[in-house]
C-alpha positions in Angstrom: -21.3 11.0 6.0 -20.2 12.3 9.4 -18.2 9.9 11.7 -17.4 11.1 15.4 -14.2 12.9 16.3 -14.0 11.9 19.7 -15.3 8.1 20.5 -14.9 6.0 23.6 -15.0 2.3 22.9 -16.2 0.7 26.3 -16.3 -2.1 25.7 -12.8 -2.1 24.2 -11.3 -0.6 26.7 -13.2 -3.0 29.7 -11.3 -5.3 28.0 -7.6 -3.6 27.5 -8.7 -3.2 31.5 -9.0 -6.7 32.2 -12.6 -6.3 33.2 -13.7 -8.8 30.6 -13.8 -9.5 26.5 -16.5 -9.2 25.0 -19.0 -8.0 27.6 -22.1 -6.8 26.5 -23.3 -3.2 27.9 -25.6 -4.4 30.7 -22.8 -6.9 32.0 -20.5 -4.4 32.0 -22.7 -1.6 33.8 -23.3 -4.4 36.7 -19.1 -5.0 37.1 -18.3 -1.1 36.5 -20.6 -0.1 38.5 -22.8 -2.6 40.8 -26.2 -1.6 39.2 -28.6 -4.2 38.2 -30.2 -3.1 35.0 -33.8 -4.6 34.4 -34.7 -7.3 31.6 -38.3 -7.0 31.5 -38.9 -4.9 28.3 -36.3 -6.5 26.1 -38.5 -8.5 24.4 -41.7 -6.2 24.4 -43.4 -4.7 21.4 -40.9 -1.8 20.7 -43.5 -0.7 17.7 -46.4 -0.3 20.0 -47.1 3.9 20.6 -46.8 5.7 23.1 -44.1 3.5 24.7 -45.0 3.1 28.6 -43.2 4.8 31.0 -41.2 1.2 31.6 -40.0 1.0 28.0 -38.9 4.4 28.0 -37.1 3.7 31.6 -34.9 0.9 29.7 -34.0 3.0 27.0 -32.8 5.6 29.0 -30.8 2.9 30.8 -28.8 2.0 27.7 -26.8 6.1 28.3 -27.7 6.4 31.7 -24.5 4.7 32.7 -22.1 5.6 30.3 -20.5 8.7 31.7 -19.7 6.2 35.0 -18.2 4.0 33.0 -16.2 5.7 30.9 -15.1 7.8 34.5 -14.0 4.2 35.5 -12.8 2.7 32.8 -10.3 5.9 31.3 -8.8 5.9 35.0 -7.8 2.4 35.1 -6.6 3.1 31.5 -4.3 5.9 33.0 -3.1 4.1 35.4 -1.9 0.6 33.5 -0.4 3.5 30.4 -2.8 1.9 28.0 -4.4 5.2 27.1 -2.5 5.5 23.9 -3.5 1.6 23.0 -7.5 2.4 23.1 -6.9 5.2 21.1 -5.4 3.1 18.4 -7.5 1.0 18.1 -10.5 3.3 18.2 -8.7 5.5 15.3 -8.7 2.0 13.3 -12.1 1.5 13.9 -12.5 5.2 12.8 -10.7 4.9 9.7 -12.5 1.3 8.7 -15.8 3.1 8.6 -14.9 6.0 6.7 -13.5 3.5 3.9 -16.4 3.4 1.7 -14.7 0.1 0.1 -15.2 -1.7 2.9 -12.4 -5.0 3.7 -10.0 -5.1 0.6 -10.1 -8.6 0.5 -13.3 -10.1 1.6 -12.6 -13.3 -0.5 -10.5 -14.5 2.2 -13.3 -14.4 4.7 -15.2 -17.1 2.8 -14.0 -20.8 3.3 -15.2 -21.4 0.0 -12.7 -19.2 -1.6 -10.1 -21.3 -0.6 -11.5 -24.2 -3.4 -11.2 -21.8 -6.4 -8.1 -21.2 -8.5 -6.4 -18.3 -8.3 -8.7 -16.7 -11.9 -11.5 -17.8 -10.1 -10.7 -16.4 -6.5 -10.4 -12.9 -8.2 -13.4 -13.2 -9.9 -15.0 -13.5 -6.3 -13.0 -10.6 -5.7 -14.8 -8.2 -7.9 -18.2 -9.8 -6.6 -17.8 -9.2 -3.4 -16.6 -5.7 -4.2 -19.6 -4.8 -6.2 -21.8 -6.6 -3.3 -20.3 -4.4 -0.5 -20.8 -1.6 -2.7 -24.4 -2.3 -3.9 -25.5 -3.0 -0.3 -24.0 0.1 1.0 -26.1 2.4 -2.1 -29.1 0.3 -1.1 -28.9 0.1 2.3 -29.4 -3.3 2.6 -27.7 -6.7 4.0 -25.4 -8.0 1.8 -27.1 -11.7 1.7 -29.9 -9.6 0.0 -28.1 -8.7 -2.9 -26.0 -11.9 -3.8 -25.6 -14.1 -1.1 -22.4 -16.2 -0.6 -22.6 -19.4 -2.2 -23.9 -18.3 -5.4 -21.2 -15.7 -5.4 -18.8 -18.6 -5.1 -20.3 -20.2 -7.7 -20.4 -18.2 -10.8 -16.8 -17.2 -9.6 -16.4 -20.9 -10.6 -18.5 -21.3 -13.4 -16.7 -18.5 -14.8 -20.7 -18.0 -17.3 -19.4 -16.9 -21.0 -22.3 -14.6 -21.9 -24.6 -12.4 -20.0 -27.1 -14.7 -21.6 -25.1 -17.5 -19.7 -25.5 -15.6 -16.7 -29.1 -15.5 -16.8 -29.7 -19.0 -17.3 -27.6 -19.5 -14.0 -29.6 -16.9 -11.9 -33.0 -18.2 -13.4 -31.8 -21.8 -12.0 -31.0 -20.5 -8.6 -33.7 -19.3 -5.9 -33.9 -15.7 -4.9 -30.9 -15.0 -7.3 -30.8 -11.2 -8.0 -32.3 -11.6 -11.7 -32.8 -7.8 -11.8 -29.1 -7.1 -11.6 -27.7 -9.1 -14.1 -26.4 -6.8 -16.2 -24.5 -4.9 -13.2 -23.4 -8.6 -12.4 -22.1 -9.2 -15.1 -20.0 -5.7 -15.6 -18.5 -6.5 -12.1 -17.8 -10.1 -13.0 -16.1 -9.1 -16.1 -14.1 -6.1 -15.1 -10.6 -7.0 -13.6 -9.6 -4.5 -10.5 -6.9 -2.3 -10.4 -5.4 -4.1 -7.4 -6.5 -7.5 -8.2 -3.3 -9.3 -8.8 -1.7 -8.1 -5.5 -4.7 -9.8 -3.7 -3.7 -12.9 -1.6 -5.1 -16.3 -2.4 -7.3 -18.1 0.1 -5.6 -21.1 1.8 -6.7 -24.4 2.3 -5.7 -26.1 5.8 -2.0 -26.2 4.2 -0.7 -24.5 6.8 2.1 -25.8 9.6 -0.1 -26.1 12.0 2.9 -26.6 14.9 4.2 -23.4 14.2 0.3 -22.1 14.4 -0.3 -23.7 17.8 3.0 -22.5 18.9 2.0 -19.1 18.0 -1.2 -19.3 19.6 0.3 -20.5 22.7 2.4 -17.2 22.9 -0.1 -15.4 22.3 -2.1 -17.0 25.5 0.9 -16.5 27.8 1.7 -12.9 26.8 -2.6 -12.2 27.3 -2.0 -14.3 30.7 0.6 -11.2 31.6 -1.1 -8.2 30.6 -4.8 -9.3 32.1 -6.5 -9.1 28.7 -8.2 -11.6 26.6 -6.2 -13.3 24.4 -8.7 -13.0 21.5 -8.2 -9.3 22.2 -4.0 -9.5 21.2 -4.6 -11.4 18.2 -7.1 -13.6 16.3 -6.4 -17.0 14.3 -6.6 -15.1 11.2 -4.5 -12.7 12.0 -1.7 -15.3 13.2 -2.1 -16.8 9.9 -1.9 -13.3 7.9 1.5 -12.9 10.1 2.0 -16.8 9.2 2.0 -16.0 5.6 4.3 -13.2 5.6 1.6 -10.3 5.8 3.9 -8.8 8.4 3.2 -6.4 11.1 0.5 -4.7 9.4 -3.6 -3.6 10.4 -4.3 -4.9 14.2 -0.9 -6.5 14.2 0.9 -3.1 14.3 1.0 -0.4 17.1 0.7 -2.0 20.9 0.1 -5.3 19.6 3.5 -5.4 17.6 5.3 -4.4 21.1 3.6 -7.2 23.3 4.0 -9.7 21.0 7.1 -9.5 18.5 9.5 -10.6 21.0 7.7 -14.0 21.3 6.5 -14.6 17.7 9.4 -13.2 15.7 11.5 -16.0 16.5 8.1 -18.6 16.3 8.0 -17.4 12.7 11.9 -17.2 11.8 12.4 -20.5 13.3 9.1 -22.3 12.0 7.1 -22.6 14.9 10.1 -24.0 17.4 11.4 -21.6 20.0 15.2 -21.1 20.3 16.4 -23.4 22.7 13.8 -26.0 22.4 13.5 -29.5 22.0 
């Protein structure tokens, strides 16, 4: 229950650096700091005891470097002023782990969700509510407790009865028979916030006014030196698309290199002022 006060992303802030997006730890020790790390024991028998002296040399490697490049990395933070943006983004990541309720609207991660009426998307809703919440008690991967599809389909079918219920797990492999009747209550129990949830989208949107938006977001990445994946995703283009407004990633440093370019993308429908 104990999250760190003081955390250094690395390899968030290699990329707010320019050094790269994305870059996994031993890529990022070789351009921080020239050293080579060895590959030889990622694939050995991590179970076997004692580890040999080589295994325990690559573990050691995965710290050994860190204080370098977190030396390296903060500097070039100080100098481009983008300090205060790592530190937003890490208090975000911060504050996501501490929330025991995990995304507020999974449903919209799911490309299925976007086939089910509005009844049935909240149904899905509570599901994937009571899966993050089950998985988190149980400590186990969310597939494990109800896996996606069948999710999405008794949000559909919508079953009338916890016998009805059963006769839908019994038909489907590996369904989580044992848990019907906590299933069920989760199924059948509306959320407090469930009618301010947004609906999943179909491919309705204007995708000019998408592509536009995307395009800004390339040139303004282009002028800072950072990934453009890093500014802003598709998803949340198309949250700011659909009037979710300046909120989550969106806000903070993000808001300030980008509002200029896709307020008037989003007032205007996806054409600049000025252009043909």
């Amino acid at each position: 229950g104990v999250l760190p006060v003081s955390l250094f992303d690395t390899q968030a802030a290699a990329a707010l650096c320019g050094t790269g997006g994305g870059l996994g730890y031993q890529k990022l020790v070789q351009e921080v700091t020239g050293v080579v790390l060895e590959k030889g024991e990622t694939r050995s028998d991590w179970m076997r005891r004692p580890l040999s002296a080589s295994q325990l040399d690559y573990a050691a490697d995965d710290v050994r470097h860190l204080h370098a490049i977190h030396h390296v990395l903060q500097a070039k933070l100080d100098i481009l002023g983008r300090g205060g943006w790592l530190a937003e983004d890490i208090a975000r990541q911060l504050a996501n782990a501490a929330n025991e309720d995990g995304d507020r609207w999974p449903h919209l991660a799911m490309r299925s969700s976007q086939f089910l009426d509005a009844p049935a998307q909240r149904r899905l809703l509570r599901l994937l509510r009571w899966r993050e919440g089950q998985a988190r008690r149980s400590d186990r991967p969310r597939s494990w407790i109800l896996d996606n599809e069948l999710a999405a389909a008794l949000a559909r079918s919508n079953p009338a009865s916890p016998d009805a219920l059963q006769a839908q797990l019994d038909a489907t492999p590996k369904s989580p028979r044992s848990l019907r009747d906590a299933l069920w209550q989760a199924l059948t129990t509306p959320l407090a916030d469930e009618d301010d949830a947004p609906l999943a989208r179909g491919d309705d949107r204007d995708k000019k006014q998408l592509r536009a938006m995307q395009d800004a977001v390339l040139a303004t990445a282009g002028e800072l030196g950072v990934p453009e994946g890093l500014l802003a995703s598709r998803k949340l283009l198309e949250a700011l698309q659909d009037g979710g407004g300046w909120t989550g990633p969106l806000a903070g440093w993000r808001r300030q290199a980008l509002e200029a370019r896709l307020g008037p993308l989003i007032a205007s429908g996806g054409t600049s002022p000025g252009s043909v």
